[in-house]
N, C-alpha and C positions, 0 to 999 in steps of 0.2 A: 442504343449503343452507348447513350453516354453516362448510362447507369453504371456500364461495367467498370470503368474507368474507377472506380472505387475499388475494382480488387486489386489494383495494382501499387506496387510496394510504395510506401510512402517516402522518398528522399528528396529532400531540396536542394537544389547544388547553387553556392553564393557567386555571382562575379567578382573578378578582380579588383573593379572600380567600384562594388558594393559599399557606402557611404557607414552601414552600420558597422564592417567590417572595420573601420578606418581606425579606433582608438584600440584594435589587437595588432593591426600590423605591425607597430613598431615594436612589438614584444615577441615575435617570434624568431626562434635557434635556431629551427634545426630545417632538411630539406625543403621545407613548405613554406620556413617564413613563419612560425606559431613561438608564441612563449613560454613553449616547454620544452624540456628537453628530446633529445632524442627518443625516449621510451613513455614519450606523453605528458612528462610530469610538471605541474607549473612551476616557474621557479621565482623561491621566495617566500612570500605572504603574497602573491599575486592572485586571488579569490573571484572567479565570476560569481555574480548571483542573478537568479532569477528571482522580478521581483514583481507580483500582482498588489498594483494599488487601488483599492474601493471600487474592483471590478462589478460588474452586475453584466447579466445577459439574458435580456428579454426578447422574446419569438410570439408575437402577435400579444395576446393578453396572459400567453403563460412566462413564468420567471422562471428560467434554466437555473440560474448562478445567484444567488442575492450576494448583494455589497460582502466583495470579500478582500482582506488581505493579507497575502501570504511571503514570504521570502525562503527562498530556497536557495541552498548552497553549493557546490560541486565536490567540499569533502567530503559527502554522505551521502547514503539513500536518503532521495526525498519521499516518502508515500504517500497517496491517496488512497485512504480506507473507509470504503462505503457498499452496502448492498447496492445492487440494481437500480437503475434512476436513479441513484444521488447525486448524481451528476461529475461524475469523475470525468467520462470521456469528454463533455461540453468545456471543465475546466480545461483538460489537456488543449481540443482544440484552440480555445482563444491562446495557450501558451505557442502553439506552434505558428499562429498564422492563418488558421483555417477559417476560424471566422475574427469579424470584431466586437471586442465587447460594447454593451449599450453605453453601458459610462464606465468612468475609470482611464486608469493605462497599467500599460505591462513594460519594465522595463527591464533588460539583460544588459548586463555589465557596462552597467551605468549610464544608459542611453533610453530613452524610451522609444522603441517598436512599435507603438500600439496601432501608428500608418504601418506600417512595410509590407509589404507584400507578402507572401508565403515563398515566394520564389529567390526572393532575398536574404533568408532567413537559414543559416546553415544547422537546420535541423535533419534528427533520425525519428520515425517512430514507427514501431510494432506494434501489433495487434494481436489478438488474441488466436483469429485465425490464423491459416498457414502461407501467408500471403507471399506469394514468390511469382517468378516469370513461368511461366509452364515450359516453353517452347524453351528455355535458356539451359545452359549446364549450369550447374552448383557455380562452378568457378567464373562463369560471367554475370551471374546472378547479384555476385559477391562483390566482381568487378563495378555492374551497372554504373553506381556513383561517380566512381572514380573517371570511369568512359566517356558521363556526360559532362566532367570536371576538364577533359582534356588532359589529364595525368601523363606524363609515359609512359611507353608501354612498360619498361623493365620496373621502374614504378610501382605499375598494375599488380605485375608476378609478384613481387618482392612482398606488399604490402599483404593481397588476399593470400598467398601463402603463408605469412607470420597471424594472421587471424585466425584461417581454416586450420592450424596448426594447435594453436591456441584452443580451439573449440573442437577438436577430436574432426576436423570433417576431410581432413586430408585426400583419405581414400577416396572420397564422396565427390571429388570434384570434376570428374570427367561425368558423374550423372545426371539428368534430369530429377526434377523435383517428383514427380510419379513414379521412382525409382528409389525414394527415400523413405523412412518410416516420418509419421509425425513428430520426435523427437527430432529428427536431423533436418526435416524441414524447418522447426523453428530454430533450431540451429544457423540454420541458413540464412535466418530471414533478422537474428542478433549477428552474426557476420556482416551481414552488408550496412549494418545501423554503425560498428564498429571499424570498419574497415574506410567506412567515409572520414572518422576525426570529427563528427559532428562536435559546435558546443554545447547543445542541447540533443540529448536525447529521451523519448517520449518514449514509454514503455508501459501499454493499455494491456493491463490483464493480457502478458505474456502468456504464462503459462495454461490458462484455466480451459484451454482443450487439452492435453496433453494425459495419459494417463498419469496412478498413483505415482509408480516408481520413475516414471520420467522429470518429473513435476520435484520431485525431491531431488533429483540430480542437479536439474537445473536450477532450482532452488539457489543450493548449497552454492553453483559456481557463481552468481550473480556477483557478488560484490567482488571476489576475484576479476572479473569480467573488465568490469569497469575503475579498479584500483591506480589512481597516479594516471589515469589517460585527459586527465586537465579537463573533466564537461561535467556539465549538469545534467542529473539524472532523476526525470520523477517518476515512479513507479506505480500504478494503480494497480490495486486487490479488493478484492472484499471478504476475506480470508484474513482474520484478525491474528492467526497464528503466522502467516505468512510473513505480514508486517513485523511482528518479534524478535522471529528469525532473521530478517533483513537488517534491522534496526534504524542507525540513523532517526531521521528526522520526520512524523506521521502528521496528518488534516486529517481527521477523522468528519467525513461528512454526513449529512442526512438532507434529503429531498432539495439538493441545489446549495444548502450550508455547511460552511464550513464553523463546525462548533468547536475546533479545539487543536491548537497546533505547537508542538514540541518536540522534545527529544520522544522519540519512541516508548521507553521504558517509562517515562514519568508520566508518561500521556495514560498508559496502561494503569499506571499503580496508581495516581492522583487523575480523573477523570474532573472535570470545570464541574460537569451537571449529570443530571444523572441520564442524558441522552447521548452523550460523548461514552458514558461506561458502558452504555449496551451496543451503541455501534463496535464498541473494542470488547467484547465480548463472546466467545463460540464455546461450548451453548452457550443461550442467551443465561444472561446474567438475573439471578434469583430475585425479585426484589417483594414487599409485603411493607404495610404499614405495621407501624410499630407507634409506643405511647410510653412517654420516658416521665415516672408520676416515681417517686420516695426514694430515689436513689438507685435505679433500676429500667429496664426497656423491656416492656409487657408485646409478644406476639401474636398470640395467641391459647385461648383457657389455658392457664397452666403453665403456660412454657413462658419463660424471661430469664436473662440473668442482670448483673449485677451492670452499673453506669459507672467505670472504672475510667478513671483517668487516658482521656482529656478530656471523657466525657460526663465528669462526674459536675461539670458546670455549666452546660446545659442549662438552658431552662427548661421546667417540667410542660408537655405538650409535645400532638404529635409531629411524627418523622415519617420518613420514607427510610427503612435498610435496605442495602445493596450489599448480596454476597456473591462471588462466582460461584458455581456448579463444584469445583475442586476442592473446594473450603466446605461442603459438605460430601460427607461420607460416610459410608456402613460401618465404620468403627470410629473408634476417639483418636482424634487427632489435635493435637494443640491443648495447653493447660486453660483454656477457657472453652471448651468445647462444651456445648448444652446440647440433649437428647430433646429429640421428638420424633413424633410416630406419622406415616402418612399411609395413606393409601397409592399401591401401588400401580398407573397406568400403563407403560410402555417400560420394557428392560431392552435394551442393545447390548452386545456385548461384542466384543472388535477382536478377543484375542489377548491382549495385553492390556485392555482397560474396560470399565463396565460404566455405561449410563443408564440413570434409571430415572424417568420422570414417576411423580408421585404427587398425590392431593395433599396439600397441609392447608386446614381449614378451609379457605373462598382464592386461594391460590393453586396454583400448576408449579410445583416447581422439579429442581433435574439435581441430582446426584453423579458427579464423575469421581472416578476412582480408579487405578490400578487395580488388576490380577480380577479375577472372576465373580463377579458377586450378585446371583441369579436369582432371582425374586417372584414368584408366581404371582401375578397378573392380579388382580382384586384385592389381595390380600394387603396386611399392615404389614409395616417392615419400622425398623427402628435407625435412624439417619443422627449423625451429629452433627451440630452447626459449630463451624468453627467461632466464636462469638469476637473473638482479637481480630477480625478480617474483614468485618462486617464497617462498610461504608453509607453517612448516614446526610441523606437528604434533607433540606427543608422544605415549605409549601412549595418553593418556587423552583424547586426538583435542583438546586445547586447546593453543589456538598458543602460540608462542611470539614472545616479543615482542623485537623486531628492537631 
């Protein structure tokens, strides 16, 4: 039985006399005593941050986490973006409490946690499943926090109604969670992350049961969600387009590292190395050795073009190019676009856009593109490299900056 105790919704409720709580007491306005205003908002320049210093986390002789440090803000998405095992969830937990890290500390708004309990700790967090009370109604589900908070009751009403209002689930509240679809169960289950006022909320690959058109809904209302409600927010995916769309502030990890951590868009457009641009990457990002010899970058028999400014200073010797899949296409796109031919392996086609892997020389690489463009299977096709877009490695696979 004490397995199950894991599907159950994850809320921390803080004491009064909670000691970490003590440098926001004196900052809060409105019914609760918090330093925001009535509708959430900090006032001021008043900024929590969440702050991991030279954390590590090691589990017998395996390394979960190597030395990492990160800081994260409350006026933005923060994201964790990594496949499977890179250790997104292992981070989150040491952020919540759930476990401690080997070395390091973790500190929130200006205090270091890295002792406290988890029960001390006025955290929310979701998971990807549809974690709710079974036996409860939507509307005590939503309540729970507040219940084990000792809230009052009118309280209770006032608050899960402006959330469930907020998240379409109004109707939904006199039913059991077996009564709901998966979209209004996780619904339910960011209601009660929300409806607590946590300062940290933990959001583990939300969405990634949910189907397509769910998944985009929810999507879209996320930062709405959490806009001016005064908390930290870190969000893990492994869905590089998702992170985009979210924006804000991305740690692009791989196998327990965090290789690379900034504003969203710069992290996508200027990757550190070139394992940070294939983590930020869906398809995987193209890459081939290349050999930069007379004024020029040779790829293969035949194909190269010109070593134009900023890279016409270079030294001659090779590289590693990185291009996305987009940047190459069945037609010409871009005034430095250069042709080659590959053999064609797999076509996808989605409707509104075409992927096509293809051999080019001792490489596999992918063509995306808009509108239909169907390719029989063996055959040569003709593909353009956008060559202006093309991001260039050295031996030690870190870019080089344009």
């Amino acid at each position: 039985m004490a397995g199950a105790a894991l599907w159950l919704p994850l809320v921390f409720v803080h004491s009064v006399s909670d000691p970490v709580r003590g440098v926001r007491q004196g900052r809060r306005t409105d019914d609760r005593g918090s330093g925001r205003t009535r509708n959430g908002a900090v006032q001021g320049n008043d900024r929590m941050t969440l702050e991991l210093r030279q954390v590590t986390k090691r589990v017998g002789a395996d390394m979960h986490i190597y030395e990492s440090s990160l800081e994260f803000r409350e006026d933005a998405f923060n994201i964790l973006l990594g496949t499977t095992l890179a250790g997104k969830t292992s981070l989150m937990q040491l952020m919540a409490g759930l476990e401690r890290p080997t070395s390091g500390e973790i500190w929130f708004d200006g205090q270091n946690v890295t002792g406290v309990s988890v029960q001390k700790r006025n955290v929310s967090m979701v998971h990807q499943q549809f974690i709710n009370y079974p036996n409860l109604s939507v509307f005590e589900n939503i309540a729970s926090p507040l219940r084990v908070a000792g809230v009052k009751r009118a309280d209770v009403k006032r608050r899960v109604g402006e959330v469930a209002e907020m998240l379409r689930l109004t109707p939904m509240l006199g039913r059991k969670p077996a009564e709901l679809s998966g979209g209004q169960q996780q619904r339910t289950a960011l209601a009660r992350a929300l409806v607590k006022d946590s300062d940290l909320v933990l959001l583990d690959e939300p969405l990634a049961n949910l189907d397509y058109k769910l998944r985009e809904e929810l999507r879209d209302e996320m930062p709405r969600l959490f806009r001016d409600r005064g908390c930290t927010v870190v969000y893990a995916t492994s869905e590089p387009t998702e992170a985009l769309l979210l924006g804000g502030y991305t740690a692009t990890m791989h196998e327990g590292r965090v290789t690379q951590f900034g504003e969203t868009a710069a992290v996508y457009r200027r990757p550190r190395d070139l394992l940070s641009a294939q983590v930020f990457s869906d398809p995987p990002i193209n890459t081939a050795a290349v050999v930069k010899r007379d004024g020029r970058f040779d790829l293969v028999d035949g194909v190269g073009w010109p070593a134009v400014a900023p890279w016409d200073g270079l030294p001659d010797g090779p590289y590693v190019m990185a291009i996305r899949p987009h940047h190459v296409t069945p037609f010409e796109a871009g005034g430095q676009a250069v042709r080659v031919e590959g053999r064609v392996l797999v076509t996808e086609l989605s409707g509104s856009e075409s992927v096509v892997h293809f051999e080019l020389g001792q490489h596999s690489w992918i063509s995306q593109s808009h509108g239909i463009h169907a390719f029989p299977v063996g055959e040569s096709a003709a593909f353009h490299i956008d060559t202006g877009r093309c991001l260039y490695f050295n031996e030690d696979d870190r870019r080089l900056a344009a």
